[in-house]
Structures are given as C-alpha cells and as structure tokens.
C-alpha positions as CSV (number, residue, x, y, z in Angstrom):
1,X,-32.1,-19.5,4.3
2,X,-31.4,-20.5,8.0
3,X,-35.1,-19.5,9.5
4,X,-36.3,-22.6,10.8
5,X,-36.7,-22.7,14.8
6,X,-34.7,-25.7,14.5
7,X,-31.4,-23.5,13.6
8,X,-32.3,-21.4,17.2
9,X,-31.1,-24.7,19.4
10,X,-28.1,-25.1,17.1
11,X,-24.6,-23.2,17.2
12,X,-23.2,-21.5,14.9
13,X,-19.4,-21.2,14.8
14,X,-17.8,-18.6,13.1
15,X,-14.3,-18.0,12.1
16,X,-12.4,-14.6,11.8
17,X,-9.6,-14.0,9.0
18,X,-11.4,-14.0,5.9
19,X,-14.6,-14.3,7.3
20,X,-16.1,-12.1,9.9
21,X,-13.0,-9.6,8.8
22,X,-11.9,-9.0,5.5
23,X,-8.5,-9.2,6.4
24,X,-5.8,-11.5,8.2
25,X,-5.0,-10.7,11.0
26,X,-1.5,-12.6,11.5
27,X,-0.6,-10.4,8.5
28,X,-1.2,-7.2,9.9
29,X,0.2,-7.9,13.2
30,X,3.7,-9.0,11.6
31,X,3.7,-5.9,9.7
32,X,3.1,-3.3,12.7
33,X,5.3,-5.3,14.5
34,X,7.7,-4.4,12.2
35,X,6.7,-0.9,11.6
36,X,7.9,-0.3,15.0
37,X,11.0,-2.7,14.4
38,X,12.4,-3.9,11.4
39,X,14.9,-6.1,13.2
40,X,12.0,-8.4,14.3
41,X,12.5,-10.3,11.4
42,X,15.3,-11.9,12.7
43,X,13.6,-13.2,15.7
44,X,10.8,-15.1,13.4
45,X,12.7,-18.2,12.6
46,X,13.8,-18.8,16.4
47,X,10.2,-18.4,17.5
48,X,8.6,-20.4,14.2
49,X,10.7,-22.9,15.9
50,X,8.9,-23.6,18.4
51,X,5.5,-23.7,16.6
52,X,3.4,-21.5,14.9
53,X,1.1,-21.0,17.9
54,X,4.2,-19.6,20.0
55,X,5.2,-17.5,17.0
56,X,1.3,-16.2,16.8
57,X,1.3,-15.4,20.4
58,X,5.1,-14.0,20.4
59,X,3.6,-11.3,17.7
60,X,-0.1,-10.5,19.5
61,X,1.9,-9.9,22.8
62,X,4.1,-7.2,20.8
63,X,1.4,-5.7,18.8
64,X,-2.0,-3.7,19.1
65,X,-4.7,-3.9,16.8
66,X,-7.9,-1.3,16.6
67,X,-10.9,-4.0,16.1
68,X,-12.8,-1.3,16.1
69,X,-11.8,0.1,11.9
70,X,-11.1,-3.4,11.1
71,X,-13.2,-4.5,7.5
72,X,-16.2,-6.3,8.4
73,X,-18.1,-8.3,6.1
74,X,-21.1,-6.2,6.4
75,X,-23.7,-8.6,5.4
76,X,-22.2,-11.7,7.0
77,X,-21.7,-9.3,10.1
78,X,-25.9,-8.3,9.7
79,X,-27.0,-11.9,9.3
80,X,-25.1,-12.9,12.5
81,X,-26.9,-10.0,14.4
82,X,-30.5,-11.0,12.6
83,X,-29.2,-14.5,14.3
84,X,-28.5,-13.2,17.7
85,X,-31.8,-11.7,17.4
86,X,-33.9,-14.8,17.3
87,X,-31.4,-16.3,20.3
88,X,-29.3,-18.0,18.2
89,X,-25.8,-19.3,19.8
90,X,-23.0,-17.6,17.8
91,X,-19.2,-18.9,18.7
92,X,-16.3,-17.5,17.4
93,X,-13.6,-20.3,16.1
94,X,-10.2,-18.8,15.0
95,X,-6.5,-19.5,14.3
96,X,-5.9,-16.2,14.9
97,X,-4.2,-15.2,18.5
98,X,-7.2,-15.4,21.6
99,X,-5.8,-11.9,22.3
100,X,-7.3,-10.1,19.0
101,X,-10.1,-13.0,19.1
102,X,-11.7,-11.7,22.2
103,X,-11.2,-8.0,21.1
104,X,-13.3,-8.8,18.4
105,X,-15.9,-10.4,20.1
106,X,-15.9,-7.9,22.8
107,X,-16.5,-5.3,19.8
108,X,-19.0,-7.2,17.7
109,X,-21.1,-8.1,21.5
110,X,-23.1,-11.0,19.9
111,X,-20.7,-13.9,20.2
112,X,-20.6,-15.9,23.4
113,X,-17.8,-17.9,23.4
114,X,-14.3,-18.1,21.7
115,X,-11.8,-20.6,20.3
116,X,-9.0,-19.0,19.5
117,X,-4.8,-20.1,19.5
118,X,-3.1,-19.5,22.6
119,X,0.7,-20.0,22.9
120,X,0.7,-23.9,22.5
121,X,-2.3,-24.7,20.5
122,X,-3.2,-23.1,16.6
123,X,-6.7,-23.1,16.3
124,X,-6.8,-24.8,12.9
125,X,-8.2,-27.1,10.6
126,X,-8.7,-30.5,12.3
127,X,-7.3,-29.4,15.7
128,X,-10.5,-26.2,15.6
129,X,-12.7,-29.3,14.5
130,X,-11.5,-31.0,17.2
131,X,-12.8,-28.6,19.9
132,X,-15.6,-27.7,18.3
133,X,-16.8,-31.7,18.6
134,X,-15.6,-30.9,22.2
135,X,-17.5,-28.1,23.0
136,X,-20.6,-29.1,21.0
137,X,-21.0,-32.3,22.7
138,X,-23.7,-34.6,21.0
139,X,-25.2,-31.7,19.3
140,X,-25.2,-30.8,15.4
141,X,-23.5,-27.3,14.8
142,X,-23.1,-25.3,11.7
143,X,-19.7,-24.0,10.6
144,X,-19.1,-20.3,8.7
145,X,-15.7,-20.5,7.0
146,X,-13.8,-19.5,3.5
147,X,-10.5,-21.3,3.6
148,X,-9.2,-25.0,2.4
149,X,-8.5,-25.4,6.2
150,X,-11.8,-25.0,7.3
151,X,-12.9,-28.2,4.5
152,X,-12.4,-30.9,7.5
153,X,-15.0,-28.7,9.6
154,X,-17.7,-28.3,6.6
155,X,-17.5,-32.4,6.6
156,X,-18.6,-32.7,10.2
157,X,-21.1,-29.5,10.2
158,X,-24.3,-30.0,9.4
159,X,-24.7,-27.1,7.7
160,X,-22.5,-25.1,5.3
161,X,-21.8,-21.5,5.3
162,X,-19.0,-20.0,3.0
163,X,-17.9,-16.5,2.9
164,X,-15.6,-14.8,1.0
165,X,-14.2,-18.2,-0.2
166,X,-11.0,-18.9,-1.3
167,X,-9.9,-20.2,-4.5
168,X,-11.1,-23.7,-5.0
169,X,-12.9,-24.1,-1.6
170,X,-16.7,-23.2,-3.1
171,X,-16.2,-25.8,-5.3
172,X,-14.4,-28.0,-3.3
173,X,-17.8,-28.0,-0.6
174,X,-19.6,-28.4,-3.4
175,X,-19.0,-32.0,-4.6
176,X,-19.4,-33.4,-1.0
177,X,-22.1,-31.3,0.5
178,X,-24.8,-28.7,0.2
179,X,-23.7,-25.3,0.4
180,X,-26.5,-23.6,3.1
181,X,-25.3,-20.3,2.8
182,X,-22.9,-18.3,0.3
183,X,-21.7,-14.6,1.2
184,X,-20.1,-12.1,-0.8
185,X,-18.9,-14.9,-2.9
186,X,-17.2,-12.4,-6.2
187,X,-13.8,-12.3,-6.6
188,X,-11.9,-8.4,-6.9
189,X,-11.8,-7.5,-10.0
190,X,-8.9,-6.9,-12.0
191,X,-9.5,-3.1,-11.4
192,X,-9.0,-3.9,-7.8
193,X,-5.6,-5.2,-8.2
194,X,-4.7,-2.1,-10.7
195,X,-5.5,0.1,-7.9
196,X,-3.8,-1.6,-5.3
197,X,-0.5,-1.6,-7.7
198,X,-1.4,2.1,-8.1
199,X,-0.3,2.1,-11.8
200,X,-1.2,5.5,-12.2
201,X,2.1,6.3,-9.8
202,X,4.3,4.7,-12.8
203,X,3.4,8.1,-14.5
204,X,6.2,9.2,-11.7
205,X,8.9,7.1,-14.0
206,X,8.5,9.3,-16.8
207,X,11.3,10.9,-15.2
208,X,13.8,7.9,-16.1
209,X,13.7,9.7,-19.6
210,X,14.8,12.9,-18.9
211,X,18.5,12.3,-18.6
212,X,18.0,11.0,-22.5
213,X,15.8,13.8,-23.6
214,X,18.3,16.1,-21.8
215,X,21.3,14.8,-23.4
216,X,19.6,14.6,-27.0
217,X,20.6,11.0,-26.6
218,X,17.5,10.0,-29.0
219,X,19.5,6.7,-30.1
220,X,17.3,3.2,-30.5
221,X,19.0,1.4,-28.2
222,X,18.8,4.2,-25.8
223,X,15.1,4.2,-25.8
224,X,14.5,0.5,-25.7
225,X,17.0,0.9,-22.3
226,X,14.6,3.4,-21.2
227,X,11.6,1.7,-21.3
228,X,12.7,-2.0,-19.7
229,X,14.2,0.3,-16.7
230,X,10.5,2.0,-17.1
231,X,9.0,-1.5,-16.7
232,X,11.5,-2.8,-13.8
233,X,11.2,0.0,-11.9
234,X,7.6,0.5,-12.0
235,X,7.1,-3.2,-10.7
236,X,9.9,-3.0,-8.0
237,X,7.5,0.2,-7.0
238,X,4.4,-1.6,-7.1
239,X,5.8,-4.1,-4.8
240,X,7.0,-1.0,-2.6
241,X,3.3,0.2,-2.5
242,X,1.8,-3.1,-1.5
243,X,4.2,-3.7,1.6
244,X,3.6,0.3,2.3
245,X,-0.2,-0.3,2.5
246,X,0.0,-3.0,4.7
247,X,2.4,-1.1,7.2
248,X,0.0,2.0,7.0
249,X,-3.3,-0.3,7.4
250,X,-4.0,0.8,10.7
251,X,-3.1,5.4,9.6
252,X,-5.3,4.6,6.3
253,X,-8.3,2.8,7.3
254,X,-8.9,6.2,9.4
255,X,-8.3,8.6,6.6
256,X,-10.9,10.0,4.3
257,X,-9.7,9.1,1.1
258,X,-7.1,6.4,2.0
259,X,-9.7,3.8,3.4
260,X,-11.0,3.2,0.4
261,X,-7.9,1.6,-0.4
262,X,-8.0,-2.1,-2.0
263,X,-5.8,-3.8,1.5
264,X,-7.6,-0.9,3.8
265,X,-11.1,-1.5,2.7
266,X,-10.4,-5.2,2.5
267,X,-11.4,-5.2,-0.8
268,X,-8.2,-7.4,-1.2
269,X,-6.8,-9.6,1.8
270,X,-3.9,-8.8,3.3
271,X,-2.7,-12.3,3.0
272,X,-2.8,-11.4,-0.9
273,X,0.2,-9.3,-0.9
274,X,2.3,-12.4,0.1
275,X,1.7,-13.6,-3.1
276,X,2.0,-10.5,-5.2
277,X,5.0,-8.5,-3.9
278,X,7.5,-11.5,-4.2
279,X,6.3,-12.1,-8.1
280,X,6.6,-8.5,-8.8
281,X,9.6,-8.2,-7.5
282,X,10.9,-11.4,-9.8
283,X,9.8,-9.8,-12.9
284,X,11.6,-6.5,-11.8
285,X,15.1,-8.2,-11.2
286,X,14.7,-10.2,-14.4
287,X,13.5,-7.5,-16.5
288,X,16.2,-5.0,-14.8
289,X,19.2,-7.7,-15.5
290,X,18.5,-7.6,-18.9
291,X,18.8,-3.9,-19.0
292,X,21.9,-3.9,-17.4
293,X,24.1,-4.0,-13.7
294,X,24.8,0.0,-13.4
295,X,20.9,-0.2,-13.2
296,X,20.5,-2.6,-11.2
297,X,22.2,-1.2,-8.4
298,X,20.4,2.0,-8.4
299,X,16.9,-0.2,-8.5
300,X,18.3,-1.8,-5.7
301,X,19.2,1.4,-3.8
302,X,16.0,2.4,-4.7
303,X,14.6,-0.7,-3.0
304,X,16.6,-0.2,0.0
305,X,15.3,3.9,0.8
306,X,11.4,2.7,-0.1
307,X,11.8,0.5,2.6
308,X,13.4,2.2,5.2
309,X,10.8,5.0,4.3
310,X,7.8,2.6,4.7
311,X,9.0,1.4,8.2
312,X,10.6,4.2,10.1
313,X,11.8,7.4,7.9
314,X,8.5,8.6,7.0
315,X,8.0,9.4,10.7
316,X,10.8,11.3,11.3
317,X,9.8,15.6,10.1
318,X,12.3,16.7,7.1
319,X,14.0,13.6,6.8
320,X,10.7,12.1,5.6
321,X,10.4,14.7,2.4
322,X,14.1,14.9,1.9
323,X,13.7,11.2,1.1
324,X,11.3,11.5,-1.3
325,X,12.8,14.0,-3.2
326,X,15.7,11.9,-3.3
327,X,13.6,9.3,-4.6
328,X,12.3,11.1,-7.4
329,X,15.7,12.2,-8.1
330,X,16.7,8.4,-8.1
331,X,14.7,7.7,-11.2
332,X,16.7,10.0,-13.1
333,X,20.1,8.8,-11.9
334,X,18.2,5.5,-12.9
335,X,17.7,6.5,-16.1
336,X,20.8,7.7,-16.7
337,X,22.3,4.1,-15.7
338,X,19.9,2.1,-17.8
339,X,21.2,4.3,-21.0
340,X,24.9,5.0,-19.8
341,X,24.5,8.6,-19.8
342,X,26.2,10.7,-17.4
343,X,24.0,13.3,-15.6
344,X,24.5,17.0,-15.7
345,X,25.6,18.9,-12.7
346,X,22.8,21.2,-13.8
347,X,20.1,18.1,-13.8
348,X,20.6,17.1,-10.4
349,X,20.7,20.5,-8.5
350,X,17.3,21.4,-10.5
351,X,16.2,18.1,-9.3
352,X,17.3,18.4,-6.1
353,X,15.0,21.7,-5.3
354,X,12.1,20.7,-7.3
355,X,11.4,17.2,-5.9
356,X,12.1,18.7,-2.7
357,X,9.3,21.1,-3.4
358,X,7.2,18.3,-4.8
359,X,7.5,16.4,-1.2
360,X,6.5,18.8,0.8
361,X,3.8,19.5,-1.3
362,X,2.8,16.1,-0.9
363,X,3.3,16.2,2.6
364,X,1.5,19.5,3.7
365,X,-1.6,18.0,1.8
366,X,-1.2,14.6,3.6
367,X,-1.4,17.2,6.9
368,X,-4.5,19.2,5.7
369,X,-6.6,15.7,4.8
370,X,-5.0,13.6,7.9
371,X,-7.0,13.4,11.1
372,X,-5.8,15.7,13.8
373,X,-5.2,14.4,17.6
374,X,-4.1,17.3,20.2
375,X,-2.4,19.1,17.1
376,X,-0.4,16.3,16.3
377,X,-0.7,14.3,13.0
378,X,-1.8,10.3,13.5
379,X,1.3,8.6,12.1
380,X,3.5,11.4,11.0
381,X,6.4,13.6,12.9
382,X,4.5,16.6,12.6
383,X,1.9,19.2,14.0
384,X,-0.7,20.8,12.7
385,X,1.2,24.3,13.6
386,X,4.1,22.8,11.3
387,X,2.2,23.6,7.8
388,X,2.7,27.1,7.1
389,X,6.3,26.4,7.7
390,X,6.7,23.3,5.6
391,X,4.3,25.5,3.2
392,X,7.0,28.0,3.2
393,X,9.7,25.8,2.7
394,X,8.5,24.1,-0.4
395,X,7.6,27.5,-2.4
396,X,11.3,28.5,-1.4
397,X,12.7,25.3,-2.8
398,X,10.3,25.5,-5.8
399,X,11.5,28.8,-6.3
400,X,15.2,27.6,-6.4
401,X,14.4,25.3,-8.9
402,X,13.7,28.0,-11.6
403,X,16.5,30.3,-10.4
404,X,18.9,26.8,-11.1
405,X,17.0,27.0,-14.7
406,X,18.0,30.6,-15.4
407,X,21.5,30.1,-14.4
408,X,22.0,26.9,-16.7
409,X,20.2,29.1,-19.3
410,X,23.1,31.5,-18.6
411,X,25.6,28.4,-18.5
412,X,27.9,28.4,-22.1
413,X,27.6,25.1,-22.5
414,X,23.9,25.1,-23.4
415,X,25.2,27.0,-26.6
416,X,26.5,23.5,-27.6
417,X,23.1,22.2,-27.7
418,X,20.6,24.9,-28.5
419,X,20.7,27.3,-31.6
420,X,19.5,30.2,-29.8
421,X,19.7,29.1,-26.4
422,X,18.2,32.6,-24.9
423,X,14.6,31.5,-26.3
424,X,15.0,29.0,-22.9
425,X,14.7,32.0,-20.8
426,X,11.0,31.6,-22.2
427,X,10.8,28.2,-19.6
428,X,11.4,30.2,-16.2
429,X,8.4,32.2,-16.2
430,X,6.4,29.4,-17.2
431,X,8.2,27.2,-14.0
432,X,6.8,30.2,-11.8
433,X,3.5,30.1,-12.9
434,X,3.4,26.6,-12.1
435,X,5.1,26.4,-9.2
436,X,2.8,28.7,-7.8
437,X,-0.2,27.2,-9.1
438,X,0.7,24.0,-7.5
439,X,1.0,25.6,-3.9
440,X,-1.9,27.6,-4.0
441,X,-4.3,24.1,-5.2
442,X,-2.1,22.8,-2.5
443,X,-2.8,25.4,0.2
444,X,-6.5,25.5,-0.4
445,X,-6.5,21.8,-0.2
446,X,-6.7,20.7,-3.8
447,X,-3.6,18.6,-3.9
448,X,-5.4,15.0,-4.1
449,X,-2.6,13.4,-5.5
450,X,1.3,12.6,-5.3
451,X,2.4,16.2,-6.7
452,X,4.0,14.6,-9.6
453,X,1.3,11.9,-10.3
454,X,-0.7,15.7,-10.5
455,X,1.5,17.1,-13.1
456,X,1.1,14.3,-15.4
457,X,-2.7,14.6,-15.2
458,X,-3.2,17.8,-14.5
459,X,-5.3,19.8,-17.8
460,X,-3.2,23.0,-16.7
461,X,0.3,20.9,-16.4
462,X,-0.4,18.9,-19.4
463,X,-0.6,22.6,-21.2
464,X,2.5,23.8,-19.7
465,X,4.6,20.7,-20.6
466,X,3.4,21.3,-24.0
467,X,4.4,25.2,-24.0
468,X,7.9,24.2,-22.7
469,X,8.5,21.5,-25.6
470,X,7.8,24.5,-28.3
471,X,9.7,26.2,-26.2
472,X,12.4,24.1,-26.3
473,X,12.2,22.9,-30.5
474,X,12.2,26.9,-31.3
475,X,15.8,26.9,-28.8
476,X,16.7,23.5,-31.0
C-alpha cells in the first residue's frame, strides 16, 4: 500500500492503453477511421513510412473519440483519485496521440501534466523513460504500467505498479524488482472469449443444411460436407463479429444491452482482436479448402458483404436489412456448394421473403432498444417515425413467405418427393402462427436477439420446428 507521506512528494506517472483505459486507443481510432472510409487503408503504409508517430498523429487528426464512455479501470481509476486526495502529483505518460491524451485528462480532472506522442516523437518504452528522467529531474517517481514496453520504466521507478498486465510482464517485474502495487491482475476467462466470438450466432448456420434436408440428399459424404462448411463458416463469422465490434465500439458502449460486450466493456482489449481475427480466419480458409472451391467462393462472397456491411451498408435504411437477408440466404446457397446440390427455385424465393422478414425484425428491435437523438437513431439510417413502417414491411414479407410455401405445396413436383404431399398444407398455418408471434414479441419489445439466433432457442420455436418435422415424416 502507497500511504506513507513519503509517496505525497513523489510522482506518480501513469500510462493510458491498457492501463487507465481498458482499451487501445490506436486500435479504435484506425477502425472509426475506417468506418467512415475503408479506403484509408491504403494510405497506412505511406504514412507508417514516415514513423509510427506521424502515422498515430495522421489517424487522431482524422478521428474523434468520446473519452467520456471509454472503459476505465474502476479501481485503478479510484486509487488515483484517493491519491489526488492526499496531494499526490499524478502525470499521465502515453504512446497514445497528445490529442486523445489530453481528452482524457481533461475528463478524468486529476492529472496535471501529460506525455503523450506528437507527430515526431512515440511516447514509448525507453524514449517515455527518457522524459520522464527529464521531467522528474533528480527526484524518484513511481511508474503505473501493464505492457513489455513499459519493463525499461519499472527498472528506473522506484516503485512498481502493474495493472491489467500483459502476458509475461507480472512475471517479468517480478524477478528484478518488487511489485508495489497489482490491479485487476485476472486474465478473461474463456467465457469471455466465447461471448465475444458469439458462438451462440453459429446456431444461424443451421441453415447450410437445409438445401440437404430439402433435397433428401441424406448421403455420408453429404453430411460430413455439411458440417466442415458448418465449421468454416462459423469461424469466418466469428472473425466478422470481432472486426464488427470494434467498428461499432463507440454505438455499443452507449447501448443498454450492447455495452456489456467483451471489446465494449473492455473486458477484452481491443488490441486482442488483432490476434484473433487473423487466426480464425486461417482455420476458416483451411478448413473451407478441404471442403471444397464452389464453397469457397461463396465463403468468400460471404466475407466480402460482412464487411462492407460492418463499415458502411448497415447505415444506409433498406439496403441495410436487404443485406442481411441476403446473408442468411448465403448460408444456404453455401450449403448447397459444400454438398454440390443445386437449390430449388422454390428455396430461394421462400428464403428470400423470410430472411427479409427476419432483418427487419432484427432491425425494428435494434430501433426500439437504441438511444434516440432528435428522432433519429445513433449510428443507423433511420428514425424513430420509420418503425411502424419497417414493422409493416417485415409482417408483409413474413407473410409472403408462407404464401411461397402454399404455392410449392401446390407445385407437381413435390409429388416426386412426398407420399401425400397435401399433409404439407399442415406447415402454412403453423408458419402464420409464428410469424405472427415473432412480430408481436418483437413489437412489444421482446426481440432480445438476432431473429433467427431466437428461433433456435426459442421454447415456442423449438415446438413448432418439431410440429413441422411430423409434419413433414407423415407427408414422407
């Protein structure tokens, strides 16, 4: 514990990423930078060239940051105060940009001076060290870090503080030096990382199967191709999350539910996600090479709508649900390349109005739990004046879906596949019932989830796939 009056006369530097925010900054500046233009990626190499403190300051003078939602680390943040308190001379030392740097200490209102990079100097490691000694003069100071790059500092501090350390570093302070002060020192858990891939949104590639299941394709091989394009694509997704999260930091950290959010809440870094996307995206590729090229290509269309989704399609009103649905709809033309079976006309106009009904659902729920400035939803292409309309647009489309149904029920060609075929009339009444279910939970704002992640976990939906797959054996 830091209490002696000795501590008072001596400062305490603090750095930023990682430390006094649970987050990197650098990180989520690149990514609204490219929120509002994905072509800035081209531009990074020329400006890395001329350092990475031009590059830093190239992004802060493009970008805006709210300091104000960022994730503190709460009890590092109220020992700092308690600090401040007793007259204690708090500094802020960063890499991060002097712009952001000074936001945040204008926000947090306890530290008096800051180091931070500017356009020709990044304010790490030994060159931070070097103007702390600079700054401090003759006298001791103690050092509040969690990265390898802050290891030079520790050396030359007199004490040791560590938050939210890195991998290695706790140990690595350990063998040379006295660790003062440790903060919030676990690791996430595992669950953590499960929640920020969102596994429970594979449940959404159940729908590779149905071309199978709707062919009667029930062959070995025909499976086993099923379930490596289940695999591939759920990790390719899982990589689209994680980028997703980061690009929407800034809309979910002022959400209700979204906060909570591993990257939002800064239960995981941002910096993270650098590691994790590229390696789910290599186990994707290999696992979706093995299944085969037709595949492939559709993953990699897939890949390519996500993305412009993430960065600019989601903002723009119809577009943004008309490519969702056509993402669902992707999984089954997916499906149908992993197992080389050609979809039905009938498939894809069913999918067609049913995932469209399934994104807007998703999207007037997004507009009942989003906050609301001068009618106009934070981050989306919409008003608040806009929901009964998009509400009436995705019962219409839902509605379309089961009048497609009855009229492939009517089709001859189902004779070919079904005993008594006219026991499938049994489904659209059972589609109706659902459909309206869904957007009446959804109108009274009951719609938590992704509409279809809902049906695979809803009690009610779980019932009616079950009443449709008796349906269906009696028809067989």
């Amino acid at each position: 514990m830091l209490e002696s009056d000795a501590d008072i006369n001596v400062p305490l530097y603090v750095d930023l990423d990682g430390t006094l925010v649970r987050s990197d900054l650098l990180v989520e500046s690149i990514m609204q930078l490219l929120r509002t233009n994905l072509f800035y990626v081209f531009l990074f190499p020329l400006w890395l060239c001329h350092g990475k403190a031009f590059f830093k300051q190239c992004i802060a003078d493009r970008t805006e940051i709210d300091v104000a939602t960022l994730p503190y680390n709460k009890s590092f943040l109220e020992f700092l105060r308690h600090e401040f308190a007793r007259g204690r001379e708090l500094i802020l030392a960063t890499a991060a940009n002097r712009k952001f740097a000074e936001q945040v200490s204008a926000h947090i209102g306890i530290l008096k001076r800051v180091l931070a990079s500017d356009d020709k100097t990044n304010m790490s490691s030994k060159t931070k060290l070097q103007h702390i000694k600079k700054l401090s003069g003759e006298r001791h100071f103690d050092y509040a870090g969690n990265a390898k790059a802050d290891l030079p500092i520790w050396q030359c501090a007199r004490h040791a503080l560590i938050v939210s350390p890195e991998g290695g570093v706790q140990e690595a302070v350990a063998r040379s030096r006295v660790i003062t002060r440790l903060f919030d020192a676990d690791k996430a858990s595992w669950r953590t990382y499960m929640r920020a891939l969102r596994l429970q949104q594979w449940s959404k590639n159940i729908l590779i199967f149905i071309p199978v299941l709707a062919a009667h394709n029930f062959t070995f091989s025909a499976l086993m191709e099923a379930v490596g394009a289940f695999l591939s694509f759920g990790l390719i997704a899982s990589s689209v999350y994680l980028v997703n999260d980061l690009v929407d930091l800034p809309l979910d950290r002022t959400h209700p539910r979204k906060r909570r959010r591993p990257f939002a809440s800064g239960a995981i870094s941002a910096k993270k996600a650098l590691v994790l996307v590229p390696g789910l995206i290599a186990c994707g590729v290999a696992i979706a090479l093995l299944v085969g090229t037709p595949f492939l290509l559709v993953l990699a269309l897939y890949s390519a709508i996500t993305i412009a989704y993430s960065f600019r399609l989601k903002r723009v009103p119809i577009v943004d649900v008309m490519t969702l649905a056509s993402l669902y709809t992707i999984r089954v033309l997916a499906g149908a390349a992993a197992t080389m079976t050609v979809p039905s006309f009938w498939l894809l106009v069913f999918s067609m109005f049913i995932f469209l009904s399934l994104a807007l659902a998703k999207r007037s729920a997004e507009l009942i739990a989003f906050p609301l400035a001068d009618g106009v939803v934070s981050g989306r292409g919409y008003a608040v004046s806009d929901l009964q309309h998009i509400h009436g647009m995705g019962v219409a489309s839902g509605y379309m879906a089961v009048l497609v149904a009855a009229l492939y029920v009517n089709n001859p060609t189902v004779a070919a596949l079904y005993d008594r075929p006219y026991m499938l009339w049994l489904i659209c009444p059972i589609l109706l019932y659902w459909i309206s279910r869904l957007w009446l939970k959804t109108g009274r704002g009951e719609m938590h989830d992704d509409p279809v992640v809902f049906a695979v976990t809803d009690r009610s939906s779980q019932i009616i796939a079950i009443l449709v797959t008796i349906v269906v054996i009696l028809a067989s």
